[in-house]
C-alpha positions in Angstrom: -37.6 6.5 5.3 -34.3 5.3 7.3 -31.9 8.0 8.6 -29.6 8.3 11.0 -27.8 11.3 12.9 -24.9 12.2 12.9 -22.4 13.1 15.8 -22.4 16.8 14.1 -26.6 16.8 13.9 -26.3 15.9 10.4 -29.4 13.4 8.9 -28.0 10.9 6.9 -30.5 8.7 4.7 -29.7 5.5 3.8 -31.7 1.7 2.4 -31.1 -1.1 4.2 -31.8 -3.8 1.9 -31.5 -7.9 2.5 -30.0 -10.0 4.9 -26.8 -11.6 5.3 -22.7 -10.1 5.4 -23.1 -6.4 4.9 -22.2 -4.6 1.8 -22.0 -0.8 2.2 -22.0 1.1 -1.0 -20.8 4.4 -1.1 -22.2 6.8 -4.2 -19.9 9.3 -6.6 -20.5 13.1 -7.4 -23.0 14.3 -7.7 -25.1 11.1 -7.4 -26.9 9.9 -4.7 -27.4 6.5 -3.5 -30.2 6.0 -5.8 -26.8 5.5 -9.0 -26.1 2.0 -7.1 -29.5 0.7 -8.7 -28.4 -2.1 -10.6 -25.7 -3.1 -8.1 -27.7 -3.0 -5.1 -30.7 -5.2 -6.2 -28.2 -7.8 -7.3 -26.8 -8.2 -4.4 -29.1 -7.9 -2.0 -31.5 -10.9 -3.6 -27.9 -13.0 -3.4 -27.6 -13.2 0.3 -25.8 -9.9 1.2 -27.0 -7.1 3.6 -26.7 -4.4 1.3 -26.9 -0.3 2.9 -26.4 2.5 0.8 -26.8 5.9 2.2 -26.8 9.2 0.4 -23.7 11.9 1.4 -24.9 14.5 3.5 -25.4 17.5 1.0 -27.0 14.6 -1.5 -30.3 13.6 -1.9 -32.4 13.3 0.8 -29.8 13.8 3.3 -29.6 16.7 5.4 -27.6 20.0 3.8 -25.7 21.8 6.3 -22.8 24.7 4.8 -20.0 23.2 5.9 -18.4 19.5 6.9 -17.7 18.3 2.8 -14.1 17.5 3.3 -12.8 13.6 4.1 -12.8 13.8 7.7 -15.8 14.6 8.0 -17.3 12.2 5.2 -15.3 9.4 6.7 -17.0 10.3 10.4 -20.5 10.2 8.8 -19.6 7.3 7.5 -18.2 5.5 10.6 -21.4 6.6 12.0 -23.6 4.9 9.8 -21.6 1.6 10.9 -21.8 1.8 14.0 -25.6 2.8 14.7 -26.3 -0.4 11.9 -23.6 -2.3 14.1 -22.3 -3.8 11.3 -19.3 -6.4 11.2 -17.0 -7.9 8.9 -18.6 -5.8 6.3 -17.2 -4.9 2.6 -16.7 -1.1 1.6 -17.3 -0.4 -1.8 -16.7 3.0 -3.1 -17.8 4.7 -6.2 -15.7 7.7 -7.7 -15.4 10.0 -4.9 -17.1 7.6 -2.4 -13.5 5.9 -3.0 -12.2 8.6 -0.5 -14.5 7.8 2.0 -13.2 4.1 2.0 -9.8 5.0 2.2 -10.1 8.0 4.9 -12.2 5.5 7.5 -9.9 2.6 6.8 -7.2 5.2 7.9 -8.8 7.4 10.7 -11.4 4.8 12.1 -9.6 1.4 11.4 -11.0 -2.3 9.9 -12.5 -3.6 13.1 -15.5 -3.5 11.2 -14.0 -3.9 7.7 -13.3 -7.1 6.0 -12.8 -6.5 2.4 -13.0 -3.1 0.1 -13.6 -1.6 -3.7 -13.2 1.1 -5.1 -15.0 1.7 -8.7 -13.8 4.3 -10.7 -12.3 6.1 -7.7 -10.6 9.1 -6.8 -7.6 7.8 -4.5 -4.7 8.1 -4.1 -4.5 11.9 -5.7 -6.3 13.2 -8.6 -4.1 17.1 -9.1 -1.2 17.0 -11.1 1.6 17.8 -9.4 5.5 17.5 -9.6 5.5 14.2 -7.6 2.3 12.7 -9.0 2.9 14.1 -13.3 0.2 11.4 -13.7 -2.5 13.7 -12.4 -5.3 16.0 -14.1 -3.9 19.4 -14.7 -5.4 22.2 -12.0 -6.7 24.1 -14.8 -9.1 20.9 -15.7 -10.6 21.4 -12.0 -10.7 25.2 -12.5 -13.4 24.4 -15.6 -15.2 22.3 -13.3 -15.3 25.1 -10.3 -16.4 27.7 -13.2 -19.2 25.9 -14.3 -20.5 24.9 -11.7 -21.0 28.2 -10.0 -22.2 30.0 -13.9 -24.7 27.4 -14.9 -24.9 23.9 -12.6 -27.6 22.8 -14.9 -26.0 23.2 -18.2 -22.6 22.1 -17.2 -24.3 18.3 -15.7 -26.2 18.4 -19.0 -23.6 19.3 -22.0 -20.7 18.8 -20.2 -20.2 16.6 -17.4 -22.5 13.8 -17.9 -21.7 13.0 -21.7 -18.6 12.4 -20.7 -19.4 10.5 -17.2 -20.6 7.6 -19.6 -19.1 8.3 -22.6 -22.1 8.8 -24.4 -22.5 10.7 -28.3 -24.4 10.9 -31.0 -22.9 7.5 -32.1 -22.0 5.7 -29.0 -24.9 5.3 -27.1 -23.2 3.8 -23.9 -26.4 4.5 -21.6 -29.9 5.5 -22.7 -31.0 9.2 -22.8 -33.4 8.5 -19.8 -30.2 7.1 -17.8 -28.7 10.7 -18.6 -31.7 12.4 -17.8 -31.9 10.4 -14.1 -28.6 11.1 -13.8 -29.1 14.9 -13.7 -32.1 14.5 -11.2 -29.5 13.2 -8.8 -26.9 15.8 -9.3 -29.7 18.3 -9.3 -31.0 17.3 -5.7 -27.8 18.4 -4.4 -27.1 21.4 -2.0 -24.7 23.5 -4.9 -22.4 24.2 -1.8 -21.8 20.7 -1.5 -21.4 20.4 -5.3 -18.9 22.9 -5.6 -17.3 22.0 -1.9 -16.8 18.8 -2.7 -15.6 19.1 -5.8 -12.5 20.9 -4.4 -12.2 18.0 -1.7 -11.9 15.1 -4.3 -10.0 17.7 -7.2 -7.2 18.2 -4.1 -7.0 15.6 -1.6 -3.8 13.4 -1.2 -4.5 10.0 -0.4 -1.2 8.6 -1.2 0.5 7.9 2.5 -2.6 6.6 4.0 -3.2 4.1 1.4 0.7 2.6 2.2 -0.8 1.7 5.6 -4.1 0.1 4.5 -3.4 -3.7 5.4 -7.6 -4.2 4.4 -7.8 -6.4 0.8 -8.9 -4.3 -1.7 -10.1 -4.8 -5.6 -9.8 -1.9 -7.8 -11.9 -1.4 -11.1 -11.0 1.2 -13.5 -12.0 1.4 -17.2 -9.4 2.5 -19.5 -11.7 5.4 -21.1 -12.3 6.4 -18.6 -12.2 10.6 -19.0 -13.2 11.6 -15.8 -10.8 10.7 -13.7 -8.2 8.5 -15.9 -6.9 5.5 -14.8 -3.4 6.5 -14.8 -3.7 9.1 -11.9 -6.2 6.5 -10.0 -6.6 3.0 -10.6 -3.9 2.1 -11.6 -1.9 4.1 -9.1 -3.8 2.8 -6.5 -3.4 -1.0 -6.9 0.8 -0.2 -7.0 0.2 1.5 -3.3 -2.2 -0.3 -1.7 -0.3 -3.5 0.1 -3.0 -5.6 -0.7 -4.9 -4.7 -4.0 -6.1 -6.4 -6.8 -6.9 -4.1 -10.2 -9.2 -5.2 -12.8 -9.4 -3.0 -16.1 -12.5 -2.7 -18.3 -11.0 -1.8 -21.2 -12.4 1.3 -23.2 -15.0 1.8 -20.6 -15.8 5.5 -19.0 -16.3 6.6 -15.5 -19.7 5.1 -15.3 -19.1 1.7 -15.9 -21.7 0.6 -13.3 -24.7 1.8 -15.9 -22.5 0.8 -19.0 -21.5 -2.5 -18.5 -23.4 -3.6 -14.8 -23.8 -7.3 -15.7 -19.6 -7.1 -15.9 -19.4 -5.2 -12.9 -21.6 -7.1 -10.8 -20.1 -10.5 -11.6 -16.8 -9.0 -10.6 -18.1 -7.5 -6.9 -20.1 -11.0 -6.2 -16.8 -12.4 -7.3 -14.9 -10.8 -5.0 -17.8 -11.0 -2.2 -17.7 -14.3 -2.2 -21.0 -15.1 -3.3 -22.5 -17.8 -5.7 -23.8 -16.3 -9.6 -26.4 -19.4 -9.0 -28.2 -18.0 -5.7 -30.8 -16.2 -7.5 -33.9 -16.0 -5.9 -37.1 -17.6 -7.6 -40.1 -14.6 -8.5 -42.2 -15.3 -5.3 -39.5 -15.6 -3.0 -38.7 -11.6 -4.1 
């Protein structure tokens, strides 16, 4: 399996999949980059370079105790582009992986950045506060922080992930084996890096940086989405960004890339650049 090192010793794995103008997907918490499944296929068999690498503290990257706040995420990732030496290359960030595309636009610059996404994201700042009243209240994160360190397990399993796809008894968004994968990620996380980074997406202000981002961004939010609401994110972030264009799935939770992926990946290619028709024949994959 790839990895790569990081300038702090860290091991970072990541797929390298396809040829062509790179495409660098970033997963959410508490993921890994196995959640980009039906995104990453698609594009790679339609002429993109696709890498997606899992957070240190995720999956099969390394889990050191400390280095889960955006600077350091943004320097793992700057990392990873320049050991691939990859050019002219679109970010697209998922949930909290949103951060990371903000923070190295901001700290490392677009030299090797052409175009950027952000899915369900975090940015520009998810607390409630006096100057952002569209935010979650603190208490909302201090649920999250509590059950976490009682019961990981139960909290990814009755709490968080119903909600992550808006799945019930009735609405049956995502299958029960999509829920059940989805807690195998989370549960291949270090817990320090669950509840570490938890704090750094729950508290981190993205709003200035954003003002200065001169990189073309598109921004898709669904409008149920419960986990972090489109009011404090999406939409917020397409009325900062200089250059930003926001497309709304309406009704459609925080995991839109397993509830409607068909939508989602006509929308990325569209923005890529690619062509719907450039689907490979069965021997060619």
């Amino acid at each position: 399996m790839p990895y790569l090192t990081t300038q702090d010793g860290t091991e970072i794995y990541y797929k390298d999949w396809g040829t062509g103008a790179p495409v660098v997907l970033i997963h959410g918490w508490p993921l890994n980059s196995d959640s980009w499944e039906y995104q990453a296929s698609f594009l790679a068999t339609r002429g993109y370079r696709v890498i997606a690498y899992d957070r240190r503290g995720f999956g099969r990257s390394s889990q050191p105790f400390t280095g889960y706040d955006y600077n350091t995420l943004a320097n793992d990732l700057a990392d990873l582009l320049t050991a691939l030496d990859l050019r002219n290359a679109a970010l697209v960030g998922f949930s909290m992986g949103g951060g990371e595309v903000v923070r190295y636009l901001s700290r490392h610059g677009s030299a090797r950045v052409a175009k950027a996404v952000l899915i369900s994201a975090v940015p520009p700042y998810m607390l409630k506060t006096d100057d952002n009243p569209d935010g979650v209240d603190p208490a909302q994160f201090d649920k999250i922080q509590a059950g976490l360190l009682k019961d990981r397990f139960d909290f990814f399993h009755s709490t968080f992930f119903p909600q992550f796809y808006g799945r019930s008894a009735i609405h049956h968004t995502v299958s029960e084996p999509v829920m059940q994968w989805s807690e195998i990620m989370a549960m291949q996380g270090s817990p320090k890096a669950i509840v570490d980074c938890a704090t750094s997406f729950a508290t981190t202000d993205f709003r200035e940086e954003m003002k200065t981002l001169t990189t073309p961004f598109l921004v898709i939010h669904g409008t149920g989405d419960k986990t972090v609401p489109i009011d404090a994110s999406g939409r917020n972030s397409a009325k900062i960004l200089p250059h930003a264009t926001l497309i709304e799935y309406d009704g459609e939770p925080h995991g839109l890339n397993a509830t409607v992926p068909d939508k989602l990946n006509a929308d990325l290619l569209h923005f890529l650049g690619g062509d719907h028709n450039t689907v490979p024949k069965l021997e060619q994959l």
